[in-house]
C-alpha positions as CSV (number, residue, x, y, z in Angstrom):
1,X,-120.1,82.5,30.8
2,X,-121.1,84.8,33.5
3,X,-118.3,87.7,34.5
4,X,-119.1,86.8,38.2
5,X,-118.3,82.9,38.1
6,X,-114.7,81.7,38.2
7,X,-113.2,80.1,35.2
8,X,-113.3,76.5,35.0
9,X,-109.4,74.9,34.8
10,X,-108.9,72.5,31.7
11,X,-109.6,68.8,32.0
12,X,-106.2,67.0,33.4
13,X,-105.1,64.7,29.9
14,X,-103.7,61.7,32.9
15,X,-106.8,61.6,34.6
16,X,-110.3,60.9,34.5
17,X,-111.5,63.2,37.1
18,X,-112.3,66.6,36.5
19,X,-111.6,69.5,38.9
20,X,-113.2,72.5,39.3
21,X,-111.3,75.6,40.7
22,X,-113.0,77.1,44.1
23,X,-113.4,80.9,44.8
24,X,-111.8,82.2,47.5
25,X,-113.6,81.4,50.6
26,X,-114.8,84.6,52.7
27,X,-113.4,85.3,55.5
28,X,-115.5,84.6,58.5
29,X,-116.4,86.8,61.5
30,X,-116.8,85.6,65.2
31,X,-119.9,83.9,65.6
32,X,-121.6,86.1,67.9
33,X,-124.9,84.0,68.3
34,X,-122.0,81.1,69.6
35,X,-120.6,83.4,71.5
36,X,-123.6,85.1,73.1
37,X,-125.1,81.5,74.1
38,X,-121.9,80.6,75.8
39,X,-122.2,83.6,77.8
40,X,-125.4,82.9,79.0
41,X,-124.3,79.4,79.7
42,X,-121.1,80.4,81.5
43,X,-123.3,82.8,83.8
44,X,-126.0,80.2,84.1
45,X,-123.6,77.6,85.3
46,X,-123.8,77.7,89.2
47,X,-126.6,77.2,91.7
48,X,-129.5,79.1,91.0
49,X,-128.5,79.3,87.5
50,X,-129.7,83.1,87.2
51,X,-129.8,84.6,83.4
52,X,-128.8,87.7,83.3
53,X,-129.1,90.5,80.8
54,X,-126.0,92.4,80.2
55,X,-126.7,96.2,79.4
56,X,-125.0,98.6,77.6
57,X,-121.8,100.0,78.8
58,X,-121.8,102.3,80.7
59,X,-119.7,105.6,81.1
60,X,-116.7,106.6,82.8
61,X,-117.4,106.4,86.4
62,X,-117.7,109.3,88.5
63,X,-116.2,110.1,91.7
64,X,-118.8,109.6,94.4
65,X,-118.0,113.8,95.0
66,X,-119.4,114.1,91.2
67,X,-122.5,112.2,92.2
68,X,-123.3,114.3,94.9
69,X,-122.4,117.5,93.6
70,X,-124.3,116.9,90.1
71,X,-127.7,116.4,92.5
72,X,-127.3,119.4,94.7
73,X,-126.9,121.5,92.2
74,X,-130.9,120.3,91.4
75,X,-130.0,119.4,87.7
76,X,-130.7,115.8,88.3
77,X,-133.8,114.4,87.6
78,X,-135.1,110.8,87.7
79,X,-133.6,108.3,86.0
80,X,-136.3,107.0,83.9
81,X,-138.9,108.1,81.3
82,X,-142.5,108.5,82.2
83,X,-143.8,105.2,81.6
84,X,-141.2,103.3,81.8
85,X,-142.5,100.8,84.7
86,X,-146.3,99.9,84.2
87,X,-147.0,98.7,87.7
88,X,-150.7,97.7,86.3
89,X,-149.4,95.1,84.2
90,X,-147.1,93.6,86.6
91,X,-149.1,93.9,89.5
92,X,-152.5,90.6,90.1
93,X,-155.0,92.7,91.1
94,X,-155.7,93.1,94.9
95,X,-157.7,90.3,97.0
96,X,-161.5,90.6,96.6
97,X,-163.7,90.8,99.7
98,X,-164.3,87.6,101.0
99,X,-161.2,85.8,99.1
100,X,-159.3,83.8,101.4
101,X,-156.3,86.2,100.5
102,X,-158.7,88.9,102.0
103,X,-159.9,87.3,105.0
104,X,-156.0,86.1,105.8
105,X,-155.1,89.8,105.4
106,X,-157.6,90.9,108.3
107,X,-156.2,88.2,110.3
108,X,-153.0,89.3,110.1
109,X,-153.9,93.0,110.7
110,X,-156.2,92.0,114.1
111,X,-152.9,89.7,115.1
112,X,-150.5,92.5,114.7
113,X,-152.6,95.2,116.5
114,X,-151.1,92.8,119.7
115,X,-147.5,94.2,119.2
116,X,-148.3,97.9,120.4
117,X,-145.6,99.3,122.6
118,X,-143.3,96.5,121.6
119,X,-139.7,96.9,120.6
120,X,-141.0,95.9,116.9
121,X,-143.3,98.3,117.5
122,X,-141.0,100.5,117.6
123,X,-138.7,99.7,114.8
124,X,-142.2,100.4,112.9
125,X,-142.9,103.6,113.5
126,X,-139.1,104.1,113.2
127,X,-139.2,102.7,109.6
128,X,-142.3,105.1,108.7
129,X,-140.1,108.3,108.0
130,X,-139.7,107.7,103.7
131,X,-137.4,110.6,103.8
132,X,-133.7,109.3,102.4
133,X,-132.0,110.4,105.5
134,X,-133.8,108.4,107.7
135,X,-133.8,105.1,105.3
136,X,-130.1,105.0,105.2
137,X,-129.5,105.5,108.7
138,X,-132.0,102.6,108.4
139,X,-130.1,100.3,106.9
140,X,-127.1,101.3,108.8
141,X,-126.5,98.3,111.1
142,X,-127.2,96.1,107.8
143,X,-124.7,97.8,105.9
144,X,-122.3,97.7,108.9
145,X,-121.5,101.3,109.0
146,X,-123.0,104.5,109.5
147,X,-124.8,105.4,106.9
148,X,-126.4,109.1,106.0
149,X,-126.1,112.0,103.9
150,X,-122.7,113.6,105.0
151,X,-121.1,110.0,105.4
152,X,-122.2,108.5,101.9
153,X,-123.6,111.7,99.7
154,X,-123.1,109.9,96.2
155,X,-125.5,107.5,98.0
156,X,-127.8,110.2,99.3
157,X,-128.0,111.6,95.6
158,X,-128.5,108.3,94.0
159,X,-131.6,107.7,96.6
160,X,-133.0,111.2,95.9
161,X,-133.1,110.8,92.3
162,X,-134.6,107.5,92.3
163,X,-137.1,108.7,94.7
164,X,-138.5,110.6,92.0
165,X,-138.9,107.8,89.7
166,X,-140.6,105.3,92.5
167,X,-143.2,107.8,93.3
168,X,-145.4,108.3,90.5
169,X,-145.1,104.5,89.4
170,X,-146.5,103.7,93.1
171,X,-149.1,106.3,92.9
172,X,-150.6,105.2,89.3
173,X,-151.1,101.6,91.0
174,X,-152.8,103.2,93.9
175,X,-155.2,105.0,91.7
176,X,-155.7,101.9,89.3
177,X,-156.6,99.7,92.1
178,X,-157.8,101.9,94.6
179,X,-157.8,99.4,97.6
180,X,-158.6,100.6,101.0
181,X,-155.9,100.3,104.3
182,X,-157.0,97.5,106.4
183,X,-157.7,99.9,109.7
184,X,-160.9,101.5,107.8
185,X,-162.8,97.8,107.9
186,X,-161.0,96.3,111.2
187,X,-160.7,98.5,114.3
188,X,-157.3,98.6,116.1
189,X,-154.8,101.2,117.0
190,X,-151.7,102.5,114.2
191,X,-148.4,103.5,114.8
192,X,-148.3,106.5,113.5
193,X,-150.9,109.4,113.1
194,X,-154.3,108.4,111.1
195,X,-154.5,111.5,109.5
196,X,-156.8,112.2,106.3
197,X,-153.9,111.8,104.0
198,X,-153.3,108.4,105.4
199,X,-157.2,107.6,104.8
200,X,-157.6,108.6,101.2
201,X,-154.5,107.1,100.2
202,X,-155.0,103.6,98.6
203,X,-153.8,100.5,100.3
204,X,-152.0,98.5,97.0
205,X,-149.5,98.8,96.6
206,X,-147.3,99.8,99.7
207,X,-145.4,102.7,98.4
208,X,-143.1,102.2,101.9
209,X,-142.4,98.4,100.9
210,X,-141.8,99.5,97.3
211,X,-139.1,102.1,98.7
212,X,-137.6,99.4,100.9
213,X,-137.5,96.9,98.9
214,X,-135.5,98.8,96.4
215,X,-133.2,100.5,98.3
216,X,-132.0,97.0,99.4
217,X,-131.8,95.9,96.5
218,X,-129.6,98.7,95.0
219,X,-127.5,98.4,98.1
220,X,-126.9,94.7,98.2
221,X,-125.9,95.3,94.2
222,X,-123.3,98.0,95.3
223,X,-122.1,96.2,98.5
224,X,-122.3,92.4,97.8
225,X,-121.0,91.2,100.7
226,X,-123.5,92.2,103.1
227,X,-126.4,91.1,101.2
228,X,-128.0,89.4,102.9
229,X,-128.4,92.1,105.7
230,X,-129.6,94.2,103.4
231,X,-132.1,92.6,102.0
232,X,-133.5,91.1,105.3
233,X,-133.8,94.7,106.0
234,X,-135.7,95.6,102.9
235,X,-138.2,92.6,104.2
236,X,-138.3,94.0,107.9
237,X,-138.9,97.4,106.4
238,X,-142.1,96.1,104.1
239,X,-142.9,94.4,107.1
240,X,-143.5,97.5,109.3
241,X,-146.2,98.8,107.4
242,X,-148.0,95.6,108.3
243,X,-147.3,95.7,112.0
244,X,-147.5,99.6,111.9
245,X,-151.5,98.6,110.6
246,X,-151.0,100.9,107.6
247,X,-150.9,98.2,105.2
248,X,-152.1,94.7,104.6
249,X,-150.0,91.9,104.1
250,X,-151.1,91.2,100.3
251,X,-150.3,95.4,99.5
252,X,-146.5,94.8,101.3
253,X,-145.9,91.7,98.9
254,X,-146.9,93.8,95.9
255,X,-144.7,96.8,96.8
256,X,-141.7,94.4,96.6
257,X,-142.8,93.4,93.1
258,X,-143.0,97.0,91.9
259,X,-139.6,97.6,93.9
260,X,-137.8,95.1,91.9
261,X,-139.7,96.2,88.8
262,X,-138.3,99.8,89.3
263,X,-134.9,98.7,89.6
264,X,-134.9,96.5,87.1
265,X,-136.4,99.1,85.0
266,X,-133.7,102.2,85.6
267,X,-130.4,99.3,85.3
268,X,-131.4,100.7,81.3
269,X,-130.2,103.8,82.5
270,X,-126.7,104.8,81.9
271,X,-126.3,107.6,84.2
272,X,-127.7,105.0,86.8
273,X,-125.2,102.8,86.5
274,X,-122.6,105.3,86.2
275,X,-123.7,107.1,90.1
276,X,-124.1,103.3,91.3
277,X,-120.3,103.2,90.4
278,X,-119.7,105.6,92.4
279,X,-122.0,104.3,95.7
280,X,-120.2,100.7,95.1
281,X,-116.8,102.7,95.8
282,X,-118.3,105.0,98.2
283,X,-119.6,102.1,100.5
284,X,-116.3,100.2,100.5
285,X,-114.7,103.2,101.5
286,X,-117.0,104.1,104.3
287,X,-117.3,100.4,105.4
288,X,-113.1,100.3,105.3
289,X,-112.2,103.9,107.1
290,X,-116.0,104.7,108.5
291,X,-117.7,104.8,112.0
292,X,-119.4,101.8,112.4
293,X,-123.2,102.0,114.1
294,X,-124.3,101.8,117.2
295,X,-123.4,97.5,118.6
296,X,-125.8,97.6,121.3
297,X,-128.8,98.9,118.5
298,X,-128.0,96.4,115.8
299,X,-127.6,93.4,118.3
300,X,-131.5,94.7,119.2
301,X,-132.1,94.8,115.9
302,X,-131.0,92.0,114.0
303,X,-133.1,89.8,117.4
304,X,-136.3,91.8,115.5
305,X,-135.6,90.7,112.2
306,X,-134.7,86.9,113.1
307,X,-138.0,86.6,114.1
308,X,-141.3,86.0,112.1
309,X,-142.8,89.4,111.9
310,X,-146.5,87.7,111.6
């Protein structure tokens, strides 16, 4: 008999039937492909049934004072690795002149040239300053309280740093595409200045609609309960590229896609999700305790927005 099986007890004299002793059974361990399936079911369970991925943990939480101090200081870099979005693969390539995508693009560019000197004119040109300071005063009236670098710095330094992530991804998808802005093939006046920097760089994708979009989306993760404001101004934001005649309509709906790419993308990151920490607390302390923006600018602002853009 093998050392490793268990001994076999003696046939029973009073009965027929034999037994056979058992080993010991092993000891079992939580089932974790149970208990990962019921995770995904419980967050599933709900309108909308969105699957979500649940990262890492991530590290203590910093102070939003950390945050802003750590990026001042100019240690901080991006959050992600080069290469870590590949806009190419996620992007469909550009419409082709004479698609109906194409042609529906100029139409929408000649239709929008109608809204010079307009009050969503305006908000255009506004929305054309990229810098961080200008995109969270911005989203301000969305947000429900003033928002800029000395009132929310953690969220100042989480922008900047992202900012350097966004920008190469959007300018590799320029360069692979290489799409030309609407004004070069359709005459009509721009918002803003149509310098030579403006004309050699590529149409698709937006890199303003990329920014917008993912700023909103990082600030309706961190402040939930206005949402919906932000994200309508993320939309409104991509949309002024379009009025402002700097974009087509078709470049505006890809920089959203790369916008939720990139954030998808740096949620990975652990020192992400640790400074958004720190905005989530930041905001409800500034939306609590803060000045709140101008009333008469975000009624005349949120009248823009409810209305089709084009």
């Amino acid at each position: 008999m093998a050392d490793d099986q268990p001994p076999i007890r003696p046939v029973s004299r009073r009965s027929s039937r034999r037994s056979v002793a058992r080993p010991p059974e092993r000891r079992r361990g939580p089932n974790l492909v149970g208990l990962g399936v019921a995770a995904l079911v419980g967050i599933g369970i709900g309108a909308g049934a969105v699957w979500m991925f649940t990262p890492p943990p991530t590290p203590a939480s910093r102070a939003p004072e950390a945050v802003a101090q750590s990026y001042s200081t100019g240690g901080a870099q991006g959050y992600l690795a080069p290469g870590a979005v590949q806009p190419l693969q996620v992007l469909p390539p550009p419409p082709t002149t004479g698609s109906a995508r194409a042609d529906s693009d100029k139409q929408v560019f000649l239709a929008t040239r109608k809204l010079e000197n307009t009050p969503r004119w305006s908000l255009a040109r506004a929305d054309a300053d990229q810098s961080v300071a200008a995109t969270l005063k911005d989203f301000s009236c969305a947000l429900g309280a003033d928002l800029g670098p000395a009132s929310a710095p953690a969220t100042d330094a989480l922008l900047e740093r992202f900012a350097k992530d966004q920008a190469p991804v959007v300018e590799s998808a320029k360069s692979g595409f290489h799409q030309p802005r609407p004004f070069l093939s359709a005459p009509g006046a721009l918002c803003i200045a149509r310098t030579d920097e403006l004309v050699r760089s590529p149409d698709y994708p937006s890199g303003h609609a990329t920014w917008g979009w993912a700023v909103a989306l990082i600030l309706a993760e961190a402040a939930p309960e206005r949402g919906d404001a932000l994200l309508a101004r993320g939309r409104a934001y991509g949309e002024s590229r379009v009025i402002c005649g700097a974009h087509s309509a078709s470049a505006v709906e890809a920089g959203r896609m790369v916008g939720a790419s990139l954030v998808s993308a740096v949620h990975a990151s652990p020192a992400f999700r640790g400074d958004l920490d720190a905005v989530r607390m930041e905001l409800a302390s500034l939306r609590r305790s803060g000045q709140a923006p101008d009333a008469a600018q975000c009624a005349s602002e949120a009248g823009l927005l409810a209305k089709p853009a084009y």
